[in-house]
N, C-alpha and C positions, 0 to 999 in steps of 0.2 A: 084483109091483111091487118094486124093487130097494131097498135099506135105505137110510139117510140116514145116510153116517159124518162121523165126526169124528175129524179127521185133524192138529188141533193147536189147541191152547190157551194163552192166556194170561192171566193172574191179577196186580193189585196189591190187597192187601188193610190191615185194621187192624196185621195179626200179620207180614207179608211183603211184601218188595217183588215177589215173582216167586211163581209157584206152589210151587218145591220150599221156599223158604221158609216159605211159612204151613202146609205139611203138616208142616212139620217144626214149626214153634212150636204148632199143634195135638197134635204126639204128643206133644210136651214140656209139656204143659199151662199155654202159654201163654194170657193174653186180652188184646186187641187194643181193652177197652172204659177208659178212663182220659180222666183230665182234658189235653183238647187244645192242643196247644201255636200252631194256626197260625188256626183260625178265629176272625171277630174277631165276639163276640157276647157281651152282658151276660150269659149265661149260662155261659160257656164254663169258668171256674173255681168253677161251683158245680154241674153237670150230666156226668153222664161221658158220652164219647162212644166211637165208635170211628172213631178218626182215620189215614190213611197217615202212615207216620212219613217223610215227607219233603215238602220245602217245595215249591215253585213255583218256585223260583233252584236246585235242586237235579235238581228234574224237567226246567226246560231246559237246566241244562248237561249231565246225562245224555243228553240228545236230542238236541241239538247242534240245538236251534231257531234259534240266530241271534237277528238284529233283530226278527223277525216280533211280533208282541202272540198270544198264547195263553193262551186262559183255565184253571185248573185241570182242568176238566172233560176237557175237550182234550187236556191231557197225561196225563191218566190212560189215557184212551183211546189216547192214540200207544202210553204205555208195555207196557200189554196188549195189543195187537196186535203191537208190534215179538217179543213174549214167542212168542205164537200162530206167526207167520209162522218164525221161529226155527224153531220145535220141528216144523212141519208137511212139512220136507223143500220149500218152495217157496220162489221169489223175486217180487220186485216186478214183475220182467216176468209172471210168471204172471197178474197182476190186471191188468193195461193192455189190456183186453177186452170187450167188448159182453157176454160169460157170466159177468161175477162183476158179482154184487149185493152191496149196503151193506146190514144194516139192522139199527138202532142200538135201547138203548130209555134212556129216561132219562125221568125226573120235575122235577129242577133245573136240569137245562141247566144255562144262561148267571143263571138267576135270582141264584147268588150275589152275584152285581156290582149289584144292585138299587142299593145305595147307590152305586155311582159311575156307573153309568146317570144315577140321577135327583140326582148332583150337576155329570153334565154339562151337563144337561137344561136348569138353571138357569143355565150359565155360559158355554155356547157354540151360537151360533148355526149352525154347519155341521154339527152332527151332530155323533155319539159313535164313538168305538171302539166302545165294548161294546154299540152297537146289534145287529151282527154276530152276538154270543154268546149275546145271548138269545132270537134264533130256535131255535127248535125244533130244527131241522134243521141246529146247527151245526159240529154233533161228524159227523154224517155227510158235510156239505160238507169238512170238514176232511181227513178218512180218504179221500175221495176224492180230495181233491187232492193226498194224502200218496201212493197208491194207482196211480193213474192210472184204476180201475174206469169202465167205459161203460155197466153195466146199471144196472138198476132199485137207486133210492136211497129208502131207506124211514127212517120214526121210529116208533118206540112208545112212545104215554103214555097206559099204563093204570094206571096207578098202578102199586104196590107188582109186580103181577104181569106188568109191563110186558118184564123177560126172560125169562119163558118164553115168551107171549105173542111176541114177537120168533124165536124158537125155531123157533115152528110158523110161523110165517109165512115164515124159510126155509126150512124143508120143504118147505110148499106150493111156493115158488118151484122149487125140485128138482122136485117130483114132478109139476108140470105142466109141467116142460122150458121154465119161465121160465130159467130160468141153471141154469148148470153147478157153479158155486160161490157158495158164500152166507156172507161175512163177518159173522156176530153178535155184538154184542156189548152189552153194557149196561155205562153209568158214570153215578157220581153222587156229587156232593161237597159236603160239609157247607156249610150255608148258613145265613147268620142268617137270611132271607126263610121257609125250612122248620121250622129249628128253633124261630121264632115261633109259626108254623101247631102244630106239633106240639104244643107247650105249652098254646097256648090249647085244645087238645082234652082236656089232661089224662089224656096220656097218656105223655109222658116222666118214667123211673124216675129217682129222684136218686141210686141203686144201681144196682150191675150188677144188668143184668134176669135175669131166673127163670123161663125159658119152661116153662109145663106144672105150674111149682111154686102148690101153692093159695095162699101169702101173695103171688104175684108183684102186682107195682103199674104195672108198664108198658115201655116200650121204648128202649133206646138207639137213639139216631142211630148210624148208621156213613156211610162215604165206601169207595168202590174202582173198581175194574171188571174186569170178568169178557170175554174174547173166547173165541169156536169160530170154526174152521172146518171147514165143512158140503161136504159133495162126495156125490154120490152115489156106489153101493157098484159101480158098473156105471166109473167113473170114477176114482176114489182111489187110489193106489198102497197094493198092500196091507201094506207094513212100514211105512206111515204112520199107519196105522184104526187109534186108539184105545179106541174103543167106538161104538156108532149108537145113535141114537134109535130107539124103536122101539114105542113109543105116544105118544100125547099128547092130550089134549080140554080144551077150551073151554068156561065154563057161566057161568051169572050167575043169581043168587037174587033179585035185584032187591027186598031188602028195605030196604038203609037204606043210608044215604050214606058212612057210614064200615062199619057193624056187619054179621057173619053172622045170616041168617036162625037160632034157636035151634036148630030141627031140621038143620040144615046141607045144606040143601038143594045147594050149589052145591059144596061141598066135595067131595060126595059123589057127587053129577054128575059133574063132572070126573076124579074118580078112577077112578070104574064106566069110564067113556068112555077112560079113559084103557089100563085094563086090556084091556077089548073091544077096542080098535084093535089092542092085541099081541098080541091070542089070548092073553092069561094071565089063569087065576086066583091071586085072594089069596095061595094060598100057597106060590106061586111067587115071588113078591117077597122080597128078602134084604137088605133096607136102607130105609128112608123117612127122607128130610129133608124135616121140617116145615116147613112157615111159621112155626112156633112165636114170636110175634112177643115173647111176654112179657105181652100185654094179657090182662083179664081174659074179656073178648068174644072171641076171637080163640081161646084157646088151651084154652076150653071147648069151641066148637062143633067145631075139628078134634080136639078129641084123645078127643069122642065119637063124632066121623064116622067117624076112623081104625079105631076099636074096633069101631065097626058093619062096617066093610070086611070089616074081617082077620079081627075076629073069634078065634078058638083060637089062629087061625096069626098072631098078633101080629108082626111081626119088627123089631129093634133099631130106633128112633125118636130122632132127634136133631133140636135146633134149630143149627144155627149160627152165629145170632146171639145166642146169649147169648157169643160167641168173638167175632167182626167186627163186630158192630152191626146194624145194619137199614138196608141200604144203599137202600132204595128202589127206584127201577128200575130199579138194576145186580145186586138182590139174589138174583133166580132166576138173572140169568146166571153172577153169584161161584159162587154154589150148585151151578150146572148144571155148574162146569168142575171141583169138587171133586167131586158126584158122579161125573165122567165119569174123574176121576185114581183116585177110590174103586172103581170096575168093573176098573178097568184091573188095578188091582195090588191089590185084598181089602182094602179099608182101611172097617173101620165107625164114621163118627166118634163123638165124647163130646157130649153139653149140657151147658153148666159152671151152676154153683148151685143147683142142683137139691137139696129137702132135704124137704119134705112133698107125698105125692101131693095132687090135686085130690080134692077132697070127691065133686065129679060124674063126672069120667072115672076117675079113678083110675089113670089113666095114668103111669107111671113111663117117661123115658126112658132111653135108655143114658147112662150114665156115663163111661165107658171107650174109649179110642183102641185099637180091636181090629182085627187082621188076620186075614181070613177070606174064602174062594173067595164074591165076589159073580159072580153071573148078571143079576139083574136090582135096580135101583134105582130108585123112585120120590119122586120131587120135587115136592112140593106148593109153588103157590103164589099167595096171594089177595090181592088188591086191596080199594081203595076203591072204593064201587059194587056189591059183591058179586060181583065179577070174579072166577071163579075159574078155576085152571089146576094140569093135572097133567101134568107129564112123566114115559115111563119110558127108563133108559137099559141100554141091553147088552150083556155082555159077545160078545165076537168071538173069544173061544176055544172 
């Protein structure tokens, strides 16, 4: 069966508005977690976040929107994709097709606009603008009328692990000869409706977070979004192929609503599963980016999962988000387009604040922005619900 490439990327982050900028403000040890300048939320100057450092009036004159109404969510999405399509050697006629597929993943959608939803709500009887945005399915209606795309239009809201999740679901659409090409992407933007939710769970850090560190106390919010495109390897022009996918599994521990099972039952599902799909063992793997979300639940049970995996053959462990935030359901695909930059060109990233191992794992991440021959990279990433997902990614040299 023919591999699943990926043949172009694009990236807006905390640290960068494009890909080569956040890989550059990550080698430069930059972070991307600070107090935000555009989200409107009684927290917003006492909570750090990781915010795009550009406004809404900024992202549509870059776009060249027009009159249209677009919500944040939306142009993050336009601007990561305009990035992908760029770098992929294709054009907009390429997608005006019955063989390319959408499929989007997000957590907040259109929810940002809750308050001017439910203050149209009260003041006009014809309906709202922002009824549009807070379908599910708005960012991919969007992209397709940006697009021209005829095939299959999909959403994912799996929580937190909603773009890898998205990942494998273009694959599948590849590998059953549903479509020829498969636009992914995941976006998601800081929202007082989330950052509410977040808080009342008592789990946002009023610090830069400290994924894997034992004093760590919880999570920054971030906002971005992350696009691939997906071709198969039978299909893709080969000075395009960046790196393929080349495992991935699906698992669910079904223990708690928000929490991993203690024994990390799902983590470690998905990983195994993940490995077996590519024919690799442990320690053949040359990079792992965590989930590392910074919680205390969270970054015990993977970073004693990891250790049961790997075992001797440990290799370099980074979170990411202690650099961009926790973008939520754009957070595996932000992830998935750095590791896919990281295969490409040896790049092993750093986890920043990092400063006493965990009492229980012991787990010590890398520190350091190192350049070194990767082959294979695996990307953890778990959800609410017990959702968990691992992708691998590899190299094509």
């Amino acid at each position: 069966m023919e591999n699943v490439c990926i043949t172009g990327v694009g990236l807006v982050t905390a640290v960068g508005s494009n890909a080569n900028e956040t890989i550059d403000a990550i080698q430069r040890g930059k972070t991307g977690i600070g107090i935000p300048q555009y989200v409107k939320s009684r927290y917003a100057s006492v909570i750090p976040f990781g915010e795009v450092g550009l406004s809404d009036t900024q992202l549509i004159d870059e776009l060249a929107i027009g009159e249209k109404v677009v919500s944040r969510t939306q142009l993050l999405a336009h601007k990561a994709f305009n990035e992908a399509l760029a770098n992929s050697g294709l054009h907009l006629d390429d997608f005006k097709n019955a063989e390319t597929s959408i499929v989007l993943s997000s957590t907040v959608g259109g929810m940002y606009l809750t308050d001017e939803l439910y203050a149209d709500s009260n003041n006009l009887s014809k309906g709202s603008v922002y009824l549009s945005f807070y379908d599910c399915a708005s960012i991919g209606i969007y992209l397709q009328q940006l697009t021209g795309a005829k095939g299959l239009i999909n959403t994912i809201n799996t929580a937190c692990s909603s773009g890898a999740n998205a990942l494998i679901y273009g694959m599948r659409l590849l590998k059953n000869k549903r479509a020829k090409r498969v636009i992914v992407g995941g976006v998601d933007c800081l929202s007082k409706f989330t950052i509410n939710g977040f808080n009342a769970l008592n789990i946002l850090s009023t610090k830069s977070c400290r994924p894997f560190d034992n004093n760590r106390d919880g999570l920054n919010l971030g906002e971005g979004a992350g696009f691939l495109i997906l071709e198969s390897s039978d299909l893709a022009k080969e000075e395009n192929v960046i790196a393929c996918i080349s495992g991935f599994a699906n698992s669910n521990d079904a223990f708690h609503p928000s929490s991993l099972s203690d024994e990390g039952f799902g983590p470690m599902a998905a990983m195994r599963g993940a490995l077996e799909y590519a024919g690799l063992l442990p320690y053949e793997i040359d990079s792992v980016i965590a989930h590392g979300t910074g919680t205390p639940n969270n970054d015990k049970v993977e970073g004693l999962s990891i250790k049961k995996i790997f075992g001797e053959s440990l290799p370099p462990v980074c979170s990411l988000k202690s650099i961009l935030g926790h973008t939520l359901g754009a957070a595996s695909a932000v992830e998935s387009v750095l590791a896919v930059i990281g295969v490409k060109n040896g790049y092993i990233y750093p986890s920043r604040n990092f400063e006493t191992p965990d009492k229980d794992t012991g787990l010590v991440p890398n520190l350091n922005f190192k350049k070194e021959k990767i082959k294979h990279c695996l990307l953890n990433s778990f959800g609410f619900g017990g959702n968990c997902s691992s992708l691998i990614f590899s190299s094509v040299n």
